[in-house]
PDB file of N, CA, C and O in Angstrom, chain B, residues numbered from 101:
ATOM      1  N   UNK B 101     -11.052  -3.118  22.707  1.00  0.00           N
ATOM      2  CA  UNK B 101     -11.393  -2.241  21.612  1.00  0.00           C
ATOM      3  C   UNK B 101     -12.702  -2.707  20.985  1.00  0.00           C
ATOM      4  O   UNK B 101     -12.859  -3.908  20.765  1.00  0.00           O
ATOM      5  N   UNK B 102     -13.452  -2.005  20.749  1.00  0.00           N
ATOM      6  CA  UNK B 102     -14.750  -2.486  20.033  1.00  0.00           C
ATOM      7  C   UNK B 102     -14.382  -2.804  18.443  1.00  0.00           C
ATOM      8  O   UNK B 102     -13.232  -2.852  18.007  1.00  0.00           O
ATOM      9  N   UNK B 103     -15.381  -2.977  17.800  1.00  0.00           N
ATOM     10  CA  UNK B 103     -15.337  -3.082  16.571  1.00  0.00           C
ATOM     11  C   UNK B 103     -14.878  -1.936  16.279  1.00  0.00           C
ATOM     12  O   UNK B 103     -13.686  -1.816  15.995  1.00  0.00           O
ATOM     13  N   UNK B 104     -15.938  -0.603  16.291  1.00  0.00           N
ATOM     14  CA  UNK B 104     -16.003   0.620  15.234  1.00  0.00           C
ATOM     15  C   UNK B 104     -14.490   0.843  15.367  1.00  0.00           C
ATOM     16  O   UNK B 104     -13.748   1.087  14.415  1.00  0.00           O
ATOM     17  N   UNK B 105     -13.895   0.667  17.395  1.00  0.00           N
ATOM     18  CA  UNK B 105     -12.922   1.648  16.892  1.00  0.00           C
ATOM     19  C   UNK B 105     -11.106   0.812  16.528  1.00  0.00           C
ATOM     20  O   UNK B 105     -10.034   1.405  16.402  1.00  0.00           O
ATOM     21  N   UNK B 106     -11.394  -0.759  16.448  1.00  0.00           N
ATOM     22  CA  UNK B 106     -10.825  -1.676  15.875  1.00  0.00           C
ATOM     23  C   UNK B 106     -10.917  -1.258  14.069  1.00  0.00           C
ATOM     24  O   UNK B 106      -9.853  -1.409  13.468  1.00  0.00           O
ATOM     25  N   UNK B 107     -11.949  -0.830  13.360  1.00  0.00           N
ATOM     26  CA  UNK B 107     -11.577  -0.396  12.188  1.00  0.00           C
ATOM     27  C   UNK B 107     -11.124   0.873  11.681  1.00  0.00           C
ATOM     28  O   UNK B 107     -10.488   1.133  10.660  1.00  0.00           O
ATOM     29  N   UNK B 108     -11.624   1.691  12.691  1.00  0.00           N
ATOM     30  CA  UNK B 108     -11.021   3.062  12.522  1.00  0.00           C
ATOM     31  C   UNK B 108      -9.476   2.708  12.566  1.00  0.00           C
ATOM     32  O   UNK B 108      -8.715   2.769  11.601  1.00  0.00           O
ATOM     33  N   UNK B 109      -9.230   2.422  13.533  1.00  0.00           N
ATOM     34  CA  UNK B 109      -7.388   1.653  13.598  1.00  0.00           C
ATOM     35  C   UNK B 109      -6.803   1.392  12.294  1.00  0.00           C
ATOM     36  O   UNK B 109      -5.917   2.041  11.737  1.00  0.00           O
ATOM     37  N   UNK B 110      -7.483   0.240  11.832  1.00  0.00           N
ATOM     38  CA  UNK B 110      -7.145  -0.100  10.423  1.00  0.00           C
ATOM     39  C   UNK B 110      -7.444   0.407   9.474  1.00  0.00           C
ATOM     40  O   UNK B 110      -7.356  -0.222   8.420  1.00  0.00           O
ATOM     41  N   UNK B 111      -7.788   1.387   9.486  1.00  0.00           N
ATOM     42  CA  UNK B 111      -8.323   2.770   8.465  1.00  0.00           C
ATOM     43  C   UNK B 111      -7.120   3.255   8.620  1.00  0.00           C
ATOM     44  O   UNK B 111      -6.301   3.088   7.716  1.00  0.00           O
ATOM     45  N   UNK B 112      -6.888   3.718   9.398  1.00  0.00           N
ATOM     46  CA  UNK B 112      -5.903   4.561   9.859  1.00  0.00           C
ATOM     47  C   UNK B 112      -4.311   4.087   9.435  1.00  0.00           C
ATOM     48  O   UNK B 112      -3.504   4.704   8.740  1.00  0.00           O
ATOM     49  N   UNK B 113      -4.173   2.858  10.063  1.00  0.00           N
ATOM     50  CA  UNK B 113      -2.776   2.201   9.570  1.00  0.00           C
ATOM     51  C   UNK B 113      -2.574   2.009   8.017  1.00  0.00           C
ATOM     52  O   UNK B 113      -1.465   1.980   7.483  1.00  0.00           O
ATOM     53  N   UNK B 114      -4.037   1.852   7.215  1.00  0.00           N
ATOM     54  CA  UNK B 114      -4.178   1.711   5.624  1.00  0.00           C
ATOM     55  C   UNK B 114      -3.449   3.396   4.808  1.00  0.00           C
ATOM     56  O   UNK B 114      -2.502   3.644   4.062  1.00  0.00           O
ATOM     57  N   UNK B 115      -4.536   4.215   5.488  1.00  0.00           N
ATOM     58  CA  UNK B 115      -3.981   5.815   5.612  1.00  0.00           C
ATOM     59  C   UNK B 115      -1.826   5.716   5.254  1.00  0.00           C
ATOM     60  O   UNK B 115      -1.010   5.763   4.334  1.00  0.00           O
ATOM     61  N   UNK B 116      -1.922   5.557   6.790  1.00  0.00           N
ATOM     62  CA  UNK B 116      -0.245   5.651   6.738  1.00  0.00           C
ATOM     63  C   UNK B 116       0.155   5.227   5.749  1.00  0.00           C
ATOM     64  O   UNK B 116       0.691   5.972   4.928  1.00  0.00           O
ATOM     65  N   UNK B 117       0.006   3.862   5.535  1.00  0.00           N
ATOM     66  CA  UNK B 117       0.926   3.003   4.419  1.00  0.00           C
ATOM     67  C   UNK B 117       1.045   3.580   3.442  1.00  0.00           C
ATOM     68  O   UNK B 117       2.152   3.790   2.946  1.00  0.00           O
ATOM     69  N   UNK B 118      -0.342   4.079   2.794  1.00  0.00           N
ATOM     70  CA  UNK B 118      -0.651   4.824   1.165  1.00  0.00           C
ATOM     71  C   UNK B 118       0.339   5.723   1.215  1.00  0.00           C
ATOM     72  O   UNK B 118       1.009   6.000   0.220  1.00  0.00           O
ATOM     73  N   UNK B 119       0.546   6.332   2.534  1.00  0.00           N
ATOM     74  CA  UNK B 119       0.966   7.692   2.518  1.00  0.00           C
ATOM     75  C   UNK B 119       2.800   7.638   2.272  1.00  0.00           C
ATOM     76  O   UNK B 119       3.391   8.214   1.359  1.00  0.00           O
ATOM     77  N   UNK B 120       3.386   6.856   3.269  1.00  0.00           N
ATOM     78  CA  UNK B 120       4.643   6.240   3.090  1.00  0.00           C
ATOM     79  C   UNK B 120       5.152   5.501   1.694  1.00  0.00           C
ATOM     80  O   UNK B 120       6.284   5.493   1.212  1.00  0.00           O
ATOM     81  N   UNK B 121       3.654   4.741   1.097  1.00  0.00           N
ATOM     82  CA  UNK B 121       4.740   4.448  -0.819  1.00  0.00           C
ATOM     83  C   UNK B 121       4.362   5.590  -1.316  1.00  0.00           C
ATOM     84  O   UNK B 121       5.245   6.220  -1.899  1.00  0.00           O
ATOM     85  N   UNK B 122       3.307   6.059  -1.267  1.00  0.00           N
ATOM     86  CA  UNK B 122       3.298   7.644  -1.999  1.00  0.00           C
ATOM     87  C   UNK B 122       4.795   8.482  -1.977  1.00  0.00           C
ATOM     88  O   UNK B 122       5.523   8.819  -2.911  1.00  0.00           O
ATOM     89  N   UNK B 123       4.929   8.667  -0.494  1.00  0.00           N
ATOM     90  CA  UNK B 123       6.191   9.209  -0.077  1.00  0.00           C
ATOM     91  C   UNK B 123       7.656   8.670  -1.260  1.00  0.00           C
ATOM     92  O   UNK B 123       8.218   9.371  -2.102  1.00  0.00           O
ATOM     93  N   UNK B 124       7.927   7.216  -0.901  1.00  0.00           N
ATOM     94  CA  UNK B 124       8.627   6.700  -1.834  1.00  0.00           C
ATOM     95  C   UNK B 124       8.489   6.678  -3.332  1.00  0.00           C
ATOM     96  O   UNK B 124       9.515   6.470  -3.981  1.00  0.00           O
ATOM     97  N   UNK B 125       7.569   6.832  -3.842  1.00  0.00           N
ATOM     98  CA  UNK B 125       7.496   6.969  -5.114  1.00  0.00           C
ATOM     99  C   UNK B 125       7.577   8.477  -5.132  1.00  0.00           C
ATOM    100  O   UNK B 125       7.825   8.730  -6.311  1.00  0.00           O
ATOM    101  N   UNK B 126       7.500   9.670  -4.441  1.00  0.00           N
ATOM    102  CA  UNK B 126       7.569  10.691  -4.580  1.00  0.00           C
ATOM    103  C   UNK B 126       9.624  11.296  -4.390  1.00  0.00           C
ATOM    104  O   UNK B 126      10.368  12.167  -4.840  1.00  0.00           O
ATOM    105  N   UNK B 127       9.661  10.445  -3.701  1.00  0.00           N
ATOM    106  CA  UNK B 127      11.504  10.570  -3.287  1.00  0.00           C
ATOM    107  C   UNK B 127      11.967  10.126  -4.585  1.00  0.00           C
ATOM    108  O   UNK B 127      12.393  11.100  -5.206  1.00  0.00           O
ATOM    109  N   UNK B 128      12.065   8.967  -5.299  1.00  0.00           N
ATOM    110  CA  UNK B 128      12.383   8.145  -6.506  1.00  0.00           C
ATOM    111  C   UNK B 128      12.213   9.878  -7.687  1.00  0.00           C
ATOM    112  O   UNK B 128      13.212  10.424  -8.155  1.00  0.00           O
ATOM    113  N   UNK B 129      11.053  10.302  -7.872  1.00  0.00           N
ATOM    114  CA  UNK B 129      11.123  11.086  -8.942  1.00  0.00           C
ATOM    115  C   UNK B 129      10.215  12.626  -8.464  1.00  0.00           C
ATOM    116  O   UNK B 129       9.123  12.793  -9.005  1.00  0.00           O
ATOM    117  N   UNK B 130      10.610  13.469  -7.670  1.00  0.00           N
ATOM    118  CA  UNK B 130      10.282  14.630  -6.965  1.00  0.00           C
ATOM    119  C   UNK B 130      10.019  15.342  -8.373  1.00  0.00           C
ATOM    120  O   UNK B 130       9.195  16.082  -7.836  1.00  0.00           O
ATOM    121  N   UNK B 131      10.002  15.682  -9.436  1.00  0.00           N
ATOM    122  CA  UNK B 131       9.151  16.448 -10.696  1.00  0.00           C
ATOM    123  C   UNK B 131       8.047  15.746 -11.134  1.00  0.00           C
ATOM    124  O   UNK B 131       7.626  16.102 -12.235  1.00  0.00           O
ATOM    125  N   UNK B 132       7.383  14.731 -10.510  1.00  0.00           N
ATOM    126  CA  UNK B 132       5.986  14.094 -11.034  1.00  0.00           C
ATOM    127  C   UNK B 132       4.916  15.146 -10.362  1.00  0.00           C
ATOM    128  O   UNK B 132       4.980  16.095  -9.580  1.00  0.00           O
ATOM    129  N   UNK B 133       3.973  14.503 -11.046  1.00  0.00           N
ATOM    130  CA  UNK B 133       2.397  14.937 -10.324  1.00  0.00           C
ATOM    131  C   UNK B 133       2.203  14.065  -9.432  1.00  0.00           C
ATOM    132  O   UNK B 133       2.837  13.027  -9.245  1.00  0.00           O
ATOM    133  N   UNK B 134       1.120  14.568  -8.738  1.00  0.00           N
ATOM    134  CA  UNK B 134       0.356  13.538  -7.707  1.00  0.00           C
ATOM    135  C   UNK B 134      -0.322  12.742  -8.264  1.00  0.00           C
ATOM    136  O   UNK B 134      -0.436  11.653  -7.702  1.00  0.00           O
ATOM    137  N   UNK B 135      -1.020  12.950  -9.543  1.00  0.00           N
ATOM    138  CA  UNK B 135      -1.484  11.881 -10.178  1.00  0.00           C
ATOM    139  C   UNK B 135      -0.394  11.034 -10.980  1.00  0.00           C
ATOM    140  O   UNK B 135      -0.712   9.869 -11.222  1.00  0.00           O
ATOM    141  N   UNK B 136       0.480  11.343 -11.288  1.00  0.00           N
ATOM    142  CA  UNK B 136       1.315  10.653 -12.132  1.00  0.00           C
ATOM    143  C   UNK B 136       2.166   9.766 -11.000  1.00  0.00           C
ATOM    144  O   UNK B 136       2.744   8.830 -11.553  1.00  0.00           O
ATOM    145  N   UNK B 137       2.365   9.813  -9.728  1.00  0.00           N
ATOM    146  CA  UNK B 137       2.845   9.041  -8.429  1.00  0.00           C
ATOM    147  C   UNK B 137       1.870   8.444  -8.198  1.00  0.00           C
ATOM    148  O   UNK B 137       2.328   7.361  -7.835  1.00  0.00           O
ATOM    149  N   UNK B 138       0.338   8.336  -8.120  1.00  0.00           N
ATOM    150  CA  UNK B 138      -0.503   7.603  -8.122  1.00  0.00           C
ATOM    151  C   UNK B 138      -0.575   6.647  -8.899  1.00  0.00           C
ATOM    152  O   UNK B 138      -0.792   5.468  -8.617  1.00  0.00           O
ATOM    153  N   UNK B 139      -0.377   7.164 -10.005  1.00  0.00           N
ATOM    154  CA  UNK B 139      -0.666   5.926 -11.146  1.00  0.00           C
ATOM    155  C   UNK B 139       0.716   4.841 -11.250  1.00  0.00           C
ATOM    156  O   UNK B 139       0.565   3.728 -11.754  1.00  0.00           O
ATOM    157  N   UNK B 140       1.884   5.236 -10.787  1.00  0.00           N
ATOM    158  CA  UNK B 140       3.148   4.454 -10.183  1.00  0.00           C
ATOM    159  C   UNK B 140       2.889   3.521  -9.135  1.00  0.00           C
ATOM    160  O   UNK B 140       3.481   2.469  -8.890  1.00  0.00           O
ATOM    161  N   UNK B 141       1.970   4.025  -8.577  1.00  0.00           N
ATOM    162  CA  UNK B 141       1.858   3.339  -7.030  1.00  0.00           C
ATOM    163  C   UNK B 141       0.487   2.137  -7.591  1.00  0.00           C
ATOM    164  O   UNK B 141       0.466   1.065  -6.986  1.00  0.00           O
ATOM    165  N   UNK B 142      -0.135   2.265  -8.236  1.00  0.00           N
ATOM    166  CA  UNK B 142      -1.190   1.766  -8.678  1.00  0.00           C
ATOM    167  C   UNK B 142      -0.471   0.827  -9.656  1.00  0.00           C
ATOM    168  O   UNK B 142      -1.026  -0.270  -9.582  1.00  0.00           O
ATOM    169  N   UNK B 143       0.419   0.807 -10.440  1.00  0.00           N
ATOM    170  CA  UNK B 143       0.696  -0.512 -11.539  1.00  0.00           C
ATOM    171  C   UNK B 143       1.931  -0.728 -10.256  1.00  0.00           C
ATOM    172  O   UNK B 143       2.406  -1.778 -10.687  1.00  0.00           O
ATOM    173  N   UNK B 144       2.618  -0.476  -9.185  1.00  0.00           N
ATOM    174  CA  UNK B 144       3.052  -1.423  -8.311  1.00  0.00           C
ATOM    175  C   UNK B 144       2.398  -2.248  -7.272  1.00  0.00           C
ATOM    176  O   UNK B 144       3.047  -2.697  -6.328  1.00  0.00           O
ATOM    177  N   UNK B 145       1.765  -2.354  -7.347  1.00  0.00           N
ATOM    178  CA  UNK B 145       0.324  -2.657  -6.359  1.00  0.00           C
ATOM    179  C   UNK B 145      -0.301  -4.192  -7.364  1.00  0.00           C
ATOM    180  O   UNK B 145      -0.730  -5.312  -7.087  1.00  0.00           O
ATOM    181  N   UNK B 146       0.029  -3.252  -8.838  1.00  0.00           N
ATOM    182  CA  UNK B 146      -1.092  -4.170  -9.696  1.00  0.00           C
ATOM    183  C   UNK B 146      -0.207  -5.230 -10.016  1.00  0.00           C
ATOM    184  O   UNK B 146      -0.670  -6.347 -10.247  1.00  0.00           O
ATOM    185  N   UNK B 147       1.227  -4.975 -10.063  1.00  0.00           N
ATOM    186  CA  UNK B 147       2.418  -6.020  -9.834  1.00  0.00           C
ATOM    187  C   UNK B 147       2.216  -7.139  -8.862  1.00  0.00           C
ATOM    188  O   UNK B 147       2.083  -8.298  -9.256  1.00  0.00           O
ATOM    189  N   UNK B 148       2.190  -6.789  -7.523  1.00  0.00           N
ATOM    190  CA  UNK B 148       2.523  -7.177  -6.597  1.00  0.00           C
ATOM    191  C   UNK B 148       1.112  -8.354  -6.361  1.00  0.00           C
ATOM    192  O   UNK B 148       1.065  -9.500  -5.916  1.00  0.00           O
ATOM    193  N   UNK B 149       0.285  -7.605  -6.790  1.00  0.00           N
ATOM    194  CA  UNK B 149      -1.091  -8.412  -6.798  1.00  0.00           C
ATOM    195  C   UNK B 149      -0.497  -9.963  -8.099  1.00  0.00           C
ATOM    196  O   UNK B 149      -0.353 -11.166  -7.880  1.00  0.00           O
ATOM    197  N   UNK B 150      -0.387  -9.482  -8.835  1.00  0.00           N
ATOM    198  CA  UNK B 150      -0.252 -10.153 -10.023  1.00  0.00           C
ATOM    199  C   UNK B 150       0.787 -11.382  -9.383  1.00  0.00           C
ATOM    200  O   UNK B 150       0.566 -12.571  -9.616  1.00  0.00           O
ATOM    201  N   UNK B 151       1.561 -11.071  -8.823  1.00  0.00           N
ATOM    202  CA  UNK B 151       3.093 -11.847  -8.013  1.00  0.00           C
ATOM    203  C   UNK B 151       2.241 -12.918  -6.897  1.00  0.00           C
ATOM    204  O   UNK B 151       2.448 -14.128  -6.808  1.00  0.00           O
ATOM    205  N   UNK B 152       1.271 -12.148  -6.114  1.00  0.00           N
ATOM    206  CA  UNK B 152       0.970 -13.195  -5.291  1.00  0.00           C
ATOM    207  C   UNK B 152      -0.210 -14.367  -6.086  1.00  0.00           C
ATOM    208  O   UNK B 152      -0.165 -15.597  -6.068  1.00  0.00           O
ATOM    209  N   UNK B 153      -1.117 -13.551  -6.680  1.00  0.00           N
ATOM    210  CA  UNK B 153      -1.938 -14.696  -7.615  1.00  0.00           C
ATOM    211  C   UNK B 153      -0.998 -16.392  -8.048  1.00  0.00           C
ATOM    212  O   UNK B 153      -1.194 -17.589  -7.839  1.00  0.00           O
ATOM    213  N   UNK B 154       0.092 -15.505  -8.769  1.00  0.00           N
ATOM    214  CA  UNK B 154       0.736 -16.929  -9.417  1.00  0.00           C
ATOM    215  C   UNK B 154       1.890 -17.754  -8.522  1.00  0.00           C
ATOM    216  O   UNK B 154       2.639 -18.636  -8.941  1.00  0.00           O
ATOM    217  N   UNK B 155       1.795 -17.081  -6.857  1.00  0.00           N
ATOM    218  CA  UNK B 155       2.294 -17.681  -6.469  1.00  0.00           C
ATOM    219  C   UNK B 155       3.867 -17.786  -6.062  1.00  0.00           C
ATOM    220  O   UNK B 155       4.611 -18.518  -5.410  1.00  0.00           O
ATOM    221  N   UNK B 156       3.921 -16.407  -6.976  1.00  0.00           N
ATOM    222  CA  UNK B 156       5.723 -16.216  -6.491  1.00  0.00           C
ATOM    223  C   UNK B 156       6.020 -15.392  -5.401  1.00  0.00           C
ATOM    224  O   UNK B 156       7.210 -15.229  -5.130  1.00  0.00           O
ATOM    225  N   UNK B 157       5.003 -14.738  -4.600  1.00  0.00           N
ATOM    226  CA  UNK B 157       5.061 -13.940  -3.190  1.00  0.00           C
ATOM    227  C   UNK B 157       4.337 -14.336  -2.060  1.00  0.00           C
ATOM    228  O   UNK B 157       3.172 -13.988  -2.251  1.00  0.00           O
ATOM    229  N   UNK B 158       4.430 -14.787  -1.182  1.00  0.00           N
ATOM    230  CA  UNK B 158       3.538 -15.724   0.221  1.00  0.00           C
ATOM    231  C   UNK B 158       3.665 -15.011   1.104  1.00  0.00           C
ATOM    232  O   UNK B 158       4.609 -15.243   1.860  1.00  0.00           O
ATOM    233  N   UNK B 159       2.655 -13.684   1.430  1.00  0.00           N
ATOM    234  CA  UNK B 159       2.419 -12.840   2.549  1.00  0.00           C
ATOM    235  C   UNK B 159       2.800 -14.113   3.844  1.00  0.00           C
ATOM    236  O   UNK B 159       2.261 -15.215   3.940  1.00  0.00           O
ATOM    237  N   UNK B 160       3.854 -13.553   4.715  1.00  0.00           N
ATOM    238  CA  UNK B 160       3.805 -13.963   6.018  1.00  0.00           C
ATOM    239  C   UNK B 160       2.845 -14.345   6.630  1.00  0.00           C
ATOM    240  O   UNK B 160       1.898 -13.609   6.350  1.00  0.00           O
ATOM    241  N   UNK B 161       2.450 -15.423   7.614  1.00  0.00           N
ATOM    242  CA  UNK B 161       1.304 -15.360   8.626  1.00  0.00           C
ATOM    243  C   UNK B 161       1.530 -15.023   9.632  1.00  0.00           C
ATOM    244  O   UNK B 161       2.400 -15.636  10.253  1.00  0.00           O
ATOM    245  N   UNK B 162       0.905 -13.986  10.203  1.00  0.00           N
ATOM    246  CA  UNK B 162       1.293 -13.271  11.463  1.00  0.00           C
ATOM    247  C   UNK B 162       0.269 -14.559  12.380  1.00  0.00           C
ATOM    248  O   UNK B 162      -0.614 -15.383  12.144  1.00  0.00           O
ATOM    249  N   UNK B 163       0.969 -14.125  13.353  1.00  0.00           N
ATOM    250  CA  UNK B 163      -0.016 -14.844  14.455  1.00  0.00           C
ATOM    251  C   UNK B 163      -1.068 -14.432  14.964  1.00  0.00           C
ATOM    252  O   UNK B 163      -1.284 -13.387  14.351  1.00  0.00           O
ATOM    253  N   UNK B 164      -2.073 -14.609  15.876  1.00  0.00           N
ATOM    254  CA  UNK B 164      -3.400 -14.213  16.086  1.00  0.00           C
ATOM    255  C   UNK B 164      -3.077 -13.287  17.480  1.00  0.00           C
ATOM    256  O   UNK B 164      -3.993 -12.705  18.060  1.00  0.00           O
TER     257      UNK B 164
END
C-alpha cells in the first residue's frame, strides 16, 4: 500500500468510528438533534481524553 492510499484507509476507518458512536449516542436518545448528539459525542471524547491524561485509561499496544 503506498502512503496516499495507507491514509485514505485511515480516513476512512476514522469515518466509520465517528459514524458508529454517533450511531450510539443516537440509539441512547432518538429525539435529539444532530448537533445536540454531536455535542454528546464531543464531551465523551473530552472525558475519555481527560481519563487517559491522568492516567486512569492505557490504550492497548497493538503490535506492529
Amino acid at each position: 500500500m503506498s502512503e496516499e492510499e495507507r491514509l485514505v484507509a485511515a480516513l476512512d476507518q476514522i469515518e466509520l468510528a465517528f459514524a458508529w458512536m454517533m450511531e450510539g449516542v443516537r440509539q441512547e436518545s432518538p429525539s435529539i438533534t444532530n448537533e445536540q448528539a454531536r455535542q454528546i459525542l464531543a464531551e465523551r471524547l473530552d472525558r475519555q481524553r481527560r481519563r487517559e491524561n491522568h492516567g486512569l485509561f492505557v490504550p492497548a499496544i497493538t503490535s506492529a
